[in-house]
Every structure is written in structure tokens, then in C-alpha cells.
N, CA, C and O atoms as CSV, one atom per row, in Angstrom:
chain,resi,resn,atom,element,x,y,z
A,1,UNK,N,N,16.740,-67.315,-3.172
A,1,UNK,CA,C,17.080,-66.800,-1.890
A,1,UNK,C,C,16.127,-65.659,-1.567
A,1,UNK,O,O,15.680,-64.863,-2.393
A,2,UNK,N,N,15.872,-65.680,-0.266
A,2,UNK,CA,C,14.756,-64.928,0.020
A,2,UNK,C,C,15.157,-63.524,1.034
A,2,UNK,O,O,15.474,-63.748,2.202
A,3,UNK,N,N,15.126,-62.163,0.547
A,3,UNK,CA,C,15.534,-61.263,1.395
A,3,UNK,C,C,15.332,-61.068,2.689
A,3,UNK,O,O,14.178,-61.336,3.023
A,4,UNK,N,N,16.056,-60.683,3.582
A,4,UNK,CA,C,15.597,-60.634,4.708
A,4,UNK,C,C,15.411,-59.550,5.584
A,4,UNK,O,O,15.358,-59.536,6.814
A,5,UNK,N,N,15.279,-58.255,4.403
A,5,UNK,CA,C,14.508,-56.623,4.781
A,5,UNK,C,C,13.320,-56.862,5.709
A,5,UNK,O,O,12.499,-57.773,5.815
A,6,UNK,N,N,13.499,-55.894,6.239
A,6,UNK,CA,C,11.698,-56.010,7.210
A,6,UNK,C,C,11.090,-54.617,6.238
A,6,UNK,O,O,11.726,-53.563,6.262
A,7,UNK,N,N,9.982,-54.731,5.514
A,7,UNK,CA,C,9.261,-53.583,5.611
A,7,UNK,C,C,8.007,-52.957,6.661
A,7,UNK,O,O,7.410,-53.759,7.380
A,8,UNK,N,N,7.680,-51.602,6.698
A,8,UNK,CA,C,7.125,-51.684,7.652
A,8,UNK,C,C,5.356,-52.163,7.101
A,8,UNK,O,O,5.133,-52.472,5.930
A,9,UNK,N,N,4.571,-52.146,7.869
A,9,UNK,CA,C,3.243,-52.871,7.665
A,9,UNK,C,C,2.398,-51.500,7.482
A,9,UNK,O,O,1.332,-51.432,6.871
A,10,UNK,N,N,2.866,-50.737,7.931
A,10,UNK,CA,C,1.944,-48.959,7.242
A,10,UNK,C,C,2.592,-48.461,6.030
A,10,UNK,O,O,3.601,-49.000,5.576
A,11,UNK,N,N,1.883,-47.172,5.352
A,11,UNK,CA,C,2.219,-46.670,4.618
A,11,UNK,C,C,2.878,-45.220,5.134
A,11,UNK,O,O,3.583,-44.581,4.353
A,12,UNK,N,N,2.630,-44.766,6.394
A,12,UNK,CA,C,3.139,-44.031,6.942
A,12,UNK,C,C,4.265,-43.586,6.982
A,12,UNK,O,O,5.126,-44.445,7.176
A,13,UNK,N,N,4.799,-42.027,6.817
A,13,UNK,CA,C,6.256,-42.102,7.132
A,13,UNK,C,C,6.656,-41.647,8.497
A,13,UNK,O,O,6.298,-40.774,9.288
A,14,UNK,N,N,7.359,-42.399,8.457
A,14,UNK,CA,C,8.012,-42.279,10.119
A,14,UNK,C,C,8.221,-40.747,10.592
A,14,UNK,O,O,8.865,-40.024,9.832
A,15,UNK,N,N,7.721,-40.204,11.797
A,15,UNK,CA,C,8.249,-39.097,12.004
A,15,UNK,C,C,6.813,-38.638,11.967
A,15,UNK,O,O,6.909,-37.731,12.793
A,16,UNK,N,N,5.901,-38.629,11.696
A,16,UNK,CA,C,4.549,-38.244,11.500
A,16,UNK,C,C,3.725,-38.524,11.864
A,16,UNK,O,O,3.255,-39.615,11.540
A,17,UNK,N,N,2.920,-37.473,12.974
A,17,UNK,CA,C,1.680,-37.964,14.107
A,17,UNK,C,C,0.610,-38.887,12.974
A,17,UNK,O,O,0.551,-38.861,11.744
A,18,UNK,N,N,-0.053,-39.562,13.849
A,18,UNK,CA,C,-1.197,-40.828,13.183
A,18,UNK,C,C,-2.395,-39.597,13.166
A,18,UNK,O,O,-2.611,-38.804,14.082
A,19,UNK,N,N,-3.037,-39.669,11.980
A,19,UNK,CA,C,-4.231,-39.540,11.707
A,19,UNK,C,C,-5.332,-40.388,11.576
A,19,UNK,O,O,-5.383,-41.617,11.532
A,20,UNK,N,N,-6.161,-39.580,11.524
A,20,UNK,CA,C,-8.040,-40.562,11.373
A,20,UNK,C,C,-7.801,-41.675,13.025
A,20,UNK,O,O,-6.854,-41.345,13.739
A,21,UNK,N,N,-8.310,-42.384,13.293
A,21,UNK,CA,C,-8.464,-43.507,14.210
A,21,UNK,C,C,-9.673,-43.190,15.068
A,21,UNK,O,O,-10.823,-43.041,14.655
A,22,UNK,N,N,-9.324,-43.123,16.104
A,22,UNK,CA,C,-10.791,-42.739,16.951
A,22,UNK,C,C,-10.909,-41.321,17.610
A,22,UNK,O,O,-12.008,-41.033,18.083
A,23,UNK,N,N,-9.881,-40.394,17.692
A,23,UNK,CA,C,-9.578,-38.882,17.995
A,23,UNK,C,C,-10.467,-38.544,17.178
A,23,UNK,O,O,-10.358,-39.248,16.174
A,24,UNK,N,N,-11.146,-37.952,17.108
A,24,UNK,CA,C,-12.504,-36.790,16.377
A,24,UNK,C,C,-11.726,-35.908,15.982
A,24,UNK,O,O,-10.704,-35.474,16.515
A,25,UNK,N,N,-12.369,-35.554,14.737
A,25,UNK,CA,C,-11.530,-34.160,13.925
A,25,UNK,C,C,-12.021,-32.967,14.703
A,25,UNK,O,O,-13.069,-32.878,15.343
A,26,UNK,N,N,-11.206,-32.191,14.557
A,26,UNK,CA,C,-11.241,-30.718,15.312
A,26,UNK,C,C,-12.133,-29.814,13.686
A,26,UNK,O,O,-11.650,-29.946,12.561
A,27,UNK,N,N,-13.288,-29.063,13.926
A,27,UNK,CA,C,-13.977,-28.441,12.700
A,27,UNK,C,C,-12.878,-26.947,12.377
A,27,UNK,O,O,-12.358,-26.239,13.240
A,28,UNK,N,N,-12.775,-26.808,10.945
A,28,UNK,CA,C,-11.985,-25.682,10.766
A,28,UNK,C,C,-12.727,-24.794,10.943
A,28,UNK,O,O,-13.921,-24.811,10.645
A,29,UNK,N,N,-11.796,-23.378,11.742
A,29,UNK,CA,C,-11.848,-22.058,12.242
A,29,UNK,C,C,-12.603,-21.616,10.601
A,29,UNK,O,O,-12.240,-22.196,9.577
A,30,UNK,N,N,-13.569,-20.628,10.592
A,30,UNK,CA,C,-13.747,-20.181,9.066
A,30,UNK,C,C,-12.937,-19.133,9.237
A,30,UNK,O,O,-12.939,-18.499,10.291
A,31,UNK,N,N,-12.117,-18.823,8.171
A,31,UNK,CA,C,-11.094,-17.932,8.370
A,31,UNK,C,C,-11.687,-16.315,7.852
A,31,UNK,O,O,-12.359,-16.384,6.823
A,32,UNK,N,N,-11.537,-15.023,8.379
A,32,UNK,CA,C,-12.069,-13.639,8.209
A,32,UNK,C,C,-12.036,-13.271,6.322
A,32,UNK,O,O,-11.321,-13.657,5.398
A,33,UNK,N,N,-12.944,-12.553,6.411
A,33,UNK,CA,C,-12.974,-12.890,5.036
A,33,UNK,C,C,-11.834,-11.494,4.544
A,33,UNK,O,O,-11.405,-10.826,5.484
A,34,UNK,N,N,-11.537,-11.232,3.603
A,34,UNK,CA,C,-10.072,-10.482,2.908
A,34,UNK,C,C,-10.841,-9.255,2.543
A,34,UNK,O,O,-11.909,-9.223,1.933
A,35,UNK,N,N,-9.936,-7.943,3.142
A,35,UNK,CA,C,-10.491,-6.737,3.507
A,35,UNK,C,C,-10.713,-6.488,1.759
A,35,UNK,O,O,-10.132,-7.032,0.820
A,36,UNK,N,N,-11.584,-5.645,1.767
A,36,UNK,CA,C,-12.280,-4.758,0.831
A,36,UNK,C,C,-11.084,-3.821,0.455
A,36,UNK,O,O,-10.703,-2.966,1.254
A,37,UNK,N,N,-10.593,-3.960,-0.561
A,37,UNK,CA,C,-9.333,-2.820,-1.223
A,37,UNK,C,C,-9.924,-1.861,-2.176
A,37,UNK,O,O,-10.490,-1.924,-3.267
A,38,UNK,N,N,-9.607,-1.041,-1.424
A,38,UNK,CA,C,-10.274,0.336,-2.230
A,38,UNK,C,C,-9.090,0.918,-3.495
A,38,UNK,O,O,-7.875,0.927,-3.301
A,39,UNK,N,N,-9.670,1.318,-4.609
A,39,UNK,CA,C,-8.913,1.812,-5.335
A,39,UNK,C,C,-7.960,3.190,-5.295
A,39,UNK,O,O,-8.504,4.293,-5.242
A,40,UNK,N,N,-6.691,3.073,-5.320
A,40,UNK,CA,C,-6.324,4.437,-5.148
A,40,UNK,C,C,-6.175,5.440,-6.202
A,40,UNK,O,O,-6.094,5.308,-7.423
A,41,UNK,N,N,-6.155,6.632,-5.335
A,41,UNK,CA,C,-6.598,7.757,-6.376
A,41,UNK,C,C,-6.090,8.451,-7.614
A,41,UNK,O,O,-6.531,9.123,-8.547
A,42,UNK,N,N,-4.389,7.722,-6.952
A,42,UNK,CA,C,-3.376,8.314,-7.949
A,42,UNK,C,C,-3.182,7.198,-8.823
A,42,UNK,O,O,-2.530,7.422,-9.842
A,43,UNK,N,N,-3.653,5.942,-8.615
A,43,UNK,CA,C,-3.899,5.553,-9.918
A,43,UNK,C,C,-5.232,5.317,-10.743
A,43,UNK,O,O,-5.112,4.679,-11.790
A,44,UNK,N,N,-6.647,5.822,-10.333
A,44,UNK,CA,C,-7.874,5.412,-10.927
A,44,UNK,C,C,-7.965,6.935,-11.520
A,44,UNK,O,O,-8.673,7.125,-12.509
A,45,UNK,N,N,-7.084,8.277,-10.783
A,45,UNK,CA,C,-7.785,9.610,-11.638
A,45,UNK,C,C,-6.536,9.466,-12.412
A,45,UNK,O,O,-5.631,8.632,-12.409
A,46,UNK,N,N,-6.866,10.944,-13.320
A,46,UNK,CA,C,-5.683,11.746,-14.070
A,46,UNK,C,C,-3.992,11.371,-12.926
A,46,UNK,O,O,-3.783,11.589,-11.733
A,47,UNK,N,N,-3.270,10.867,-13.815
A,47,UNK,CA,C,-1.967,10.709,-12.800
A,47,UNK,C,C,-1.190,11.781,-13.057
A,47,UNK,O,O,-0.101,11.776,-12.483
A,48,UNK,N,N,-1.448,12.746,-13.790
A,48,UNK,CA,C,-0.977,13.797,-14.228
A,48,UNK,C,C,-1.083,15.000,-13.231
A,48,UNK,O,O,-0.351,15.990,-13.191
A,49,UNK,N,N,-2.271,14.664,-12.348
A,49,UNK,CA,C,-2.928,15.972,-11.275
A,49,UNK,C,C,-1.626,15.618,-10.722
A,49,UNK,O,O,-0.873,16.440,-11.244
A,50,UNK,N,N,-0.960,14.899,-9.996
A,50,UNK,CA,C,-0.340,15.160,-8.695
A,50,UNK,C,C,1.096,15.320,-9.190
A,50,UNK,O,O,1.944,15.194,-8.307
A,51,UNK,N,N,1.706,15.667,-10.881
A,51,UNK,CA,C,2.634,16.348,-10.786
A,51,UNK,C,C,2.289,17.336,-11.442
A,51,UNK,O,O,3.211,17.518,-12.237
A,52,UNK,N,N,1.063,18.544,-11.693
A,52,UNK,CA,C,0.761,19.618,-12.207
A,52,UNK,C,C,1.909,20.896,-11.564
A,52,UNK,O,O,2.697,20.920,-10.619
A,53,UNK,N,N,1.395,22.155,-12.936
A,53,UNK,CA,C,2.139,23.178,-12.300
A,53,UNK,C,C,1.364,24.113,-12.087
A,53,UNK,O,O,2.029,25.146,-12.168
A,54,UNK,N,N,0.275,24.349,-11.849
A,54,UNK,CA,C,-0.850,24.818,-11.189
A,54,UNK,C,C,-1.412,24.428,-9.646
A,54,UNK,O,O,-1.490,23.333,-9.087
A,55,UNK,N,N,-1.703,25.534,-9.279
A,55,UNK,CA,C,-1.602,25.139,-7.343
A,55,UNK,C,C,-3.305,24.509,-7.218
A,55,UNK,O,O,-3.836,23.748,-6.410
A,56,UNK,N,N,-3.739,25.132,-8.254
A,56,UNK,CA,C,-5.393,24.871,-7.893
A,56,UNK,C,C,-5.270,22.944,-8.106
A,56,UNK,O,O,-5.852,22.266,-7.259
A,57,UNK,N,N,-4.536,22.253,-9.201
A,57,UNK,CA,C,-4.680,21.477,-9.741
A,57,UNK,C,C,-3.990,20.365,-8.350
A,57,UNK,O,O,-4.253,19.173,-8.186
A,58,UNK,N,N,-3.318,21.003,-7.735
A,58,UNK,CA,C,-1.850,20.119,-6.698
A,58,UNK,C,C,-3.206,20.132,-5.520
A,58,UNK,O,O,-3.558,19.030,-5.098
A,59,UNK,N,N,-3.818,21.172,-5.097
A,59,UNK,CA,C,-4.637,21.497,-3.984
A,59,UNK,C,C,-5.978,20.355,-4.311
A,59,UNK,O,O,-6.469,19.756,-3.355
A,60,UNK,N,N,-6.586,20.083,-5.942
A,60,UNK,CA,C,-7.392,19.013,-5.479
A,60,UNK,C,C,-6.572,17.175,-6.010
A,60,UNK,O,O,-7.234,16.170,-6.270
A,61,UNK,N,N,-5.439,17.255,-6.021
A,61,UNK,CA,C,-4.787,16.356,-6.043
A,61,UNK,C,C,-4.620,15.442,-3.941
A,61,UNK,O,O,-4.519,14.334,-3.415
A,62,UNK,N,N,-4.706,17.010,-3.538
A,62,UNK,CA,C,-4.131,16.711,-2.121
A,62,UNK,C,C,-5.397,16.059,-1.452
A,62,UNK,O,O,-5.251,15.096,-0.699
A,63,UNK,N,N,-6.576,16.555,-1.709
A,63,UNK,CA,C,-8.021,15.934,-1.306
A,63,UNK,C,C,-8.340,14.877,-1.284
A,63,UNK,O,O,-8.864,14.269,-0.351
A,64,UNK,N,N,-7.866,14.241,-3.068
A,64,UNK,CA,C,-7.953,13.099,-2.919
A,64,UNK,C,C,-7.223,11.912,-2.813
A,64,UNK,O,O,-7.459,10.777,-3.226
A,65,UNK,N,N,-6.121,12.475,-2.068
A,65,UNK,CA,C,-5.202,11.587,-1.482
A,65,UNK,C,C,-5.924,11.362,0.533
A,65,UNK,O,O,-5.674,10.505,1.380
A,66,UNK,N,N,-6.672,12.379,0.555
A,66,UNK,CA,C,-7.045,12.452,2.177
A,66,UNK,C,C,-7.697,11.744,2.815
A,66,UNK,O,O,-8.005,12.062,3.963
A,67,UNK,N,N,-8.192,10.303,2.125
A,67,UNK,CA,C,-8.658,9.332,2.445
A,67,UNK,C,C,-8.180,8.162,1.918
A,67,UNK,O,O,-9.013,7.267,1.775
A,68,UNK,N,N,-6.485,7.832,1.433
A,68,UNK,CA,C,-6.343,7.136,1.021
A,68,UNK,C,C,-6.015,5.793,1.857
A,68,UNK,O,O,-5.680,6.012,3.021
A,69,UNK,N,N,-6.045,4.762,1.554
A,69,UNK,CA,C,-5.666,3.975,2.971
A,69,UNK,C,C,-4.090,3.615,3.034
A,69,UNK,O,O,-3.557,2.753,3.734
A,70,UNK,N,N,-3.478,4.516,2.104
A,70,UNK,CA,C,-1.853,3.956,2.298
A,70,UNK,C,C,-0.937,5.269,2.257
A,70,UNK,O,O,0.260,5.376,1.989
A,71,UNK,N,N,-1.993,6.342,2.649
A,71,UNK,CA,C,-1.697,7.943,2.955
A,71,UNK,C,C,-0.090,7.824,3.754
A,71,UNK,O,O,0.819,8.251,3.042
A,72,UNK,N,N,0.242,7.417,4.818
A,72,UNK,CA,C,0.970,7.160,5.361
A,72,UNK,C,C,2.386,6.903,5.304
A,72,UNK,O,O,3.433,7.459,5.635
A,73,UNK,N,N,1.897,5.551,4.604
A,73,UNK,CA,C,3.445,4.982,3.834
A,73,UNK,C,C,3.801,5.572,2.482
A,73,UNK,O,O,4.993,5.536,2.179
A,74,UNK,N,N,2.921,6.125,1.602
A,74,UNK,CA,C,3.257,7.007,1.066
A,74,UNK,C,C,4.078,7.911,0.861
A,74,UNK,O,O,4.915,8.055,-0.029
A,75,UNK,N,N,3.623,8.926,2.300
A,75,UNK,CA,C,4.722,9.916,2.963
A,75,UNK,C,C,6.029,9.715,3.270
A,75,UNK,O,O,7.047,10.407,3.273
A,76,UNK,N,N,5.677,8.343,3.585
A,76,UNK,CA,C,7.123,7.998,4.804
A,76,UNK,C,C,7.586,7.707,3.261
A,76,UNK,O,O,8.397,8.584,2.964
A,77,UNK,N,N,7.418,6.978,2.371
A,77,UNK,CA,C,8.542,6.503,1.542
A,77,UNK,C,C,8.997,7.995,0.733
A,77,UNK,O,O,10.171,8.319,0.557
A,78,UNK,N,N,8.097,8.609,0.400
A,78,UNK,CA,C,8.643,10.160,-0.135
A,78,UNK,C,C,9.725,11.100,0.417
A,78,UNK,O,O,10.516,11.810,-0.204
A,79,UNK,N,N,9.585,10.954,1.542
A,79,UNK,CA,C,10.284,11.120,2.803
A,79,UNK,C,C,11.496,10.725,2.548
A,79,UNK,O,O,12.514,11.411,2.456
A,80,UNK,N,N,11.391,9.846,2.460
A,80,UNK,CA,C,12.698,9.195,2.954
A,80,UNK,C,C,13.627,8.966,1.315
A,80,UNK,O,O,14.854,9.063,1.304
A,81,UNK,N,N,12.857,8.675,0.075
A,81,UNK,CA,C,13.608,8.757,-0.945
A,81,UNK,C,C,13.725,10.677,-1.444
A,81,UNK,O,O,14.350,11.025,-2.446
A,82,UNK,N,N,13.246,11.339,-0.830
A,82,UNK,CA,C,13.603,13.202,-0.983
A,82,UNK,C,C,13.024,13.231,-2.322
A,82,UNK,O,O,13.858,13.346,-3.220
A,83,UNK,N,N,11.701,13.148,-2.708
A,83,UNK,CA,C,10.921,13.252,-3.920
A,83,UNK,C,C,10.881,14.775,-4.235
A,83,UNK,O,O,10.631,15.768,-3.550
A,84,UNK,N,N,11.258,14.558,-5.661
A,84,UNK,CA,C,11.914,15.915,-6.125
A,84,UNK,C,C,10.622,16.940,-6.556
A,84,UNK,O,O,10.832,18.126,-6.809
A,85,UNK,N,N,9.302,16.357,-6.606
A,85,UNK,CA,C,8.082,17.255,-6.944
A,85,UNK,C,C,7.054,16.500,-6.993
A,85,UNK,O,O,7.077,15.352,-7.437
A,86,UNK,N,N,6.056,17.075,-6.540
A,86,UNK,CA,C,4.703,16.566,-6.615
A,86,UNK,C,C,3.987,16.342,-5.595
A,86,UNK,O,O,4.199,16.786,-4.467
A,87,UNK,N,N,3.128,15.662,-5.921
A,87,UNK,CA,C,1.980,15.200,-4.377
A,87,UNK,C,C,1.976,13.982,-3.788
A,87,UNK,O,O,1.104,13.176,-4.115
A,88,UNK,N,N,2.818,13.691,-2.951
A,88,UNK,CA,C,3.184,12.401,-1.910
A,88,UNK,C,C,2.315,12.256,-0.526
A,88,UNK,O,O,2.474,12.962,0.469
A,89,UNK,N,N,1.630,11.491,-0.630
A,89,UNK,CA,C,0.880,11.601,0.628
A,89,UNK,C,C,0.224,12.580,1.256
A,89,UNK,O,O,0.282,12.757,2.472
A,90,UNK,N,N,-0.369,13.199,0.543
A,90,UNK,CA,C,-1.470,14.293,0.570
A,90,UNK,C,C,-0.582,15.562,0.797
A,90,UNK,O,O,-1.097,16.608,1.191
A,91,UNK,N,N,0.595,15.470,0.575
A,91,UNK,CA,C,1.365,16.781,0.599
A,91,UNK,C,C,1.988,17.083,-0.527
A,91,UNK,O,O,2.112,16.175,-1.349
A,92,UNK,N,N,2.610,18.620,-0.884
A,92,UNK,CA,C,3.416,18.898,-1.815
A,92,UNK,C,C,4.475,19.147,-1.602
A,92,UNK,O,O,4.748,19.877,-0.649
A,93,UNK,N,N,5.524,18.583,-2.487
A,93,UNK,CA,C,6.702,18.734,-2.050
A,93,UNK,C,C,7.441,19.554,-3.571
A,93,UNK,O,O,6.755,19.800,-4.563
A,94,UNK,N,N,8.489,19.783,-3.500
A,94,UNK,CA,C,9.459,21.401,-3.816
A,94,UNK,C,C,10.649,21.030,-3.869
A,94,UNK,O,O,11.168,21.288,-2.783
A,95,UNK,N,N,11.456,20.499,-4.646
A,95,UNK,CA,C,12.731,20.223,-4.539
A,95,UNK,C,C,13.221,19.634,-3.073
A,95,UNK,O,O,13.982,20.205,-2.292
A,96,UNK,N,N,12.588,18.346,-2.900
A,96,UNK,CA,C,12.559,17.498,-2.173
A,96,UNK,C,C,12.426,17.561,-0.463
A,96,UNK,O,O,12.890,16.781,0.368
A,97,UNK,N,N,11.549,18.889,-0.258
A,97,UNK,CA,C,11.406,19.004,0.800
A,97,UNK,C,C,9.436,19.325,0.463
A,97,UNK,O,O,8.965,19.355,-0.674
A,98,UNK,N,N,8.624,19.517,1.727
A,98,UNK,CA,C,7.762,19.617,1.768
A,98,UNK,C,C,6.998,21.161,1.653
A,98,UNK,O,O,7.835,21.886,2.190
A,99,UNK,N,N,6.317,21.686,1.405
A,99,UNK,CA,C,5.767,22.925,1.142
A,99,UNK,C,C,4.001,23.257,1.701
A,99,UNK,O,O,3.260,22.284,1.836
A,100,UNK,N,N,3.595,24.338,1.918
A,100,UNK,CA,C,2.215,24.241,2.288
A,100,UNK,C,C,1.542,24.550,1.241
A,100,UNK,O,O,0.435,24.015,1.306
A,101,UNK,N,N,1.679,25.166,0.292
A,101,UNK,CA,C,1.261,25.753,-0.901
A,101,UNK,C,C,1.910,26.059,-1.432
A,101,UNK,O,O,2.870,26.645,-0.931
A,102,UNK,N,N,1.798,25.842,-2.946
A,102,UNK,CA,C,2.227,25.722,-4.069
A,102,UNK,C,C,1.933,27.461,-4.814
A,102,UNK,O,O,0.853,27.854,-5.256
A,103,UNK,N,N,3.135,28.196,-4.771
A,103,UNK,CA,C,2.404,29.685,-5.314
A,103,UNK,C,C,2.302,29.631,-7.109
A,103,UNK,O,O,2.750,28.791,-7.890
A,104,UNK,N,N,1.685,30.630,-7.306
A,104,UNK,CA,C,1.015,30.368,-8.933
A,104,UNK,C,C,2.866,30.614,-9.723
A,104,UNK,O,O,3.987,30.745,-9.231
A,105,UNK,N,N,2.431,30.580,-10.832
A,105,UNK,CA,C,3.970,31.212,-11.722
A,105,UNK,C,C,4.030,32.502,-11.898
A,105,UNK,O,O,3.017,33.087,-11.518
A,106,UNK,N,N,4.719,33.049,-12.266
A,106,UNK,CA,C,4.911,34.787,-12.528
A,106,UNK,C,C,5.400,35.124,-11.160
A,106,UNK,O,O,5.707,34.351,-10.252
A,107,UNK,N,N,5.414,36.635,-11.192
A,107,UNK,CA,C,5.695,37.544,-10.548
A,107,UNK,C,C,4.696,38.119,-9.459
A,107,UNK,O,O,3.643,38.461,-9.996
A,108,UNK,N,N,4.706,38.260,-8.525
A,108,UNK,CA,C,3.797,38.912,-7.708
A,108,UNK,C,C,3.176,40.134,-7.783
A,108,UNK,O,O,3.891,40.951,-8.364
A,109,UNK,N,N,2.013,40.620,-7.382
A,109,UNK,CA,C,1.707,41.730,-7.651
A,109,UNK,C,C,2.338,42.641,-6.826
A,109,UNK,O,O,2.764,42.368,-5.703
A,110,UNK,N,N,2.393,43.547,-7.280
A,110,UNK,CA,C,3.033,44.592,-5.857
A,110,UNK,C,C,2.487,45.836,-5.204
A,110,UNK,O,O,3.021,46.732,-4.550
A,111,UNK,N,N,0.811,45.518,-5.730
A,111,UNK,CA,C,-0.680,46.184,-5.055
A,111,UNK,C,C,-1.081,45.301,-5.158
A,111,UNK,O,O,-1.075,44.672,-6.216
A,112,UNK,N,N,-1.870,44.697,-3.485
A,112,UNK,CA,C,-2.748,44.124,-3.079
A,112,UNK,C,C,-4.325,44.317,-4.160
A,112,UNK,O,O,-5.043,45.289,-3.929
A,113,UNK,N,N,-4.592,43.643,-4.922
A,113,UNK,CA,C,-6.206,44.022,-5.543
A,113,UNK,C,C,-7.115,44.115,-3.990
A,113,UNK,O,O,-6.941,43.414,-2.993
A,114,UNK,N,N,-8.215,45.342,-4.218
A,114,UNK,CA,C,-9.095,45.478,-3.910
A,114,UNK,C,C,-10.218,44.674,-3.551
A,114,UNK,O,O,-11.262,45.207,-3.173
């Protein structure tokens, strides 16, 4: 006994525009080539500079964050998680707020030096 299925005569699955025939291929777009990623600073230097307790050490920590290309989001995420010390996005922060300078340790003098 002989079935009486129809199969279809393509290999095609249904549902799917026809390729190749006489439509000319469209040439692919060359796609931009993938930006140049620069290394960042807080991880290629000392990772130690940007939680120092020295102001000189926090001050060239902050430099070389000043060209970083993710300076930004950096901040904003420091920001926003209240980072308890160190150098976040080219700034210093102080018990989770931000600071302009970092003063040395000790006591202050209480005559201006000459």
C-alpha cells in the first residue's frame, strides 16, 4: 500500500523568504571597526595610590584618573554606592562624601612658617 502524504518538492521551510534566484545580492555594509580601549589607570598603575593616606599620593592618583574614558560612570557609581574612601572618579572622597583635599595627618601648626 502506497502512502498518500504529499511532500513538498523544496527543501525550504515554510515561512521563509526565497533566496538566490534572479534578485542580485545586496554587498555587505563593512561594519566600523571596534574603538581602541585604552587601559585604565587604576588598574595598569599601583592600585594602592587611590586608597593612600598621604594627600600628595591621592592628588597624583586624581591626575591620572583625568583622562580616563569611564571618569564619569565611575563617579556616578561612587556616588551613588557612598564610597567610604579613596579616589572615585578623579575625586576624593571622606567617609562617603566628597572632599577637595585631603589634609596631611597630625596636628596643625599654630604659626604660619615663614
Amino acid at each position: 500500500m502506497q502512502s498518500t502524504l504529499s511532500r513538498p518538492t523544496t527543501h525550504r521551510r515554510s515561512g521563509l523568504p526565497r533566496t538566490g534566484g534572479s534578485t542580485p545580492r545586496q554587498p555587505q555594509v563593512p561594519l566600523a571597526p571596534a574603538p581602541v580601549r585604552r587601559p585604565l589607570p587604576c588598574r595598569e598603575d599601583d592600585r594602592d595610590l587611590w586608597f593612600a593616606e598621604r594627600p600628595e599620593q591621592l592628588e597624583i592618583a586624581k591626575a591620572l584618573c583625568a583622562e580616563c574614558p569611564v571618569r564619569d560612570a565611575c563617579l556616578a557609581g561612587a556616588l551613588s554606592r557612598a564610597e567610604p574612601w579613596g579616589v572615585w572618579g578623579g575625586e576624593i572622597f571622606e567617609r562617603g562624601t566628597v572632599i577637595a583635599r585631603k589634609r596631611p595627618r597630625g596636628r596643625p601648626r599654630k604659626v604660619v612658617a615663614a
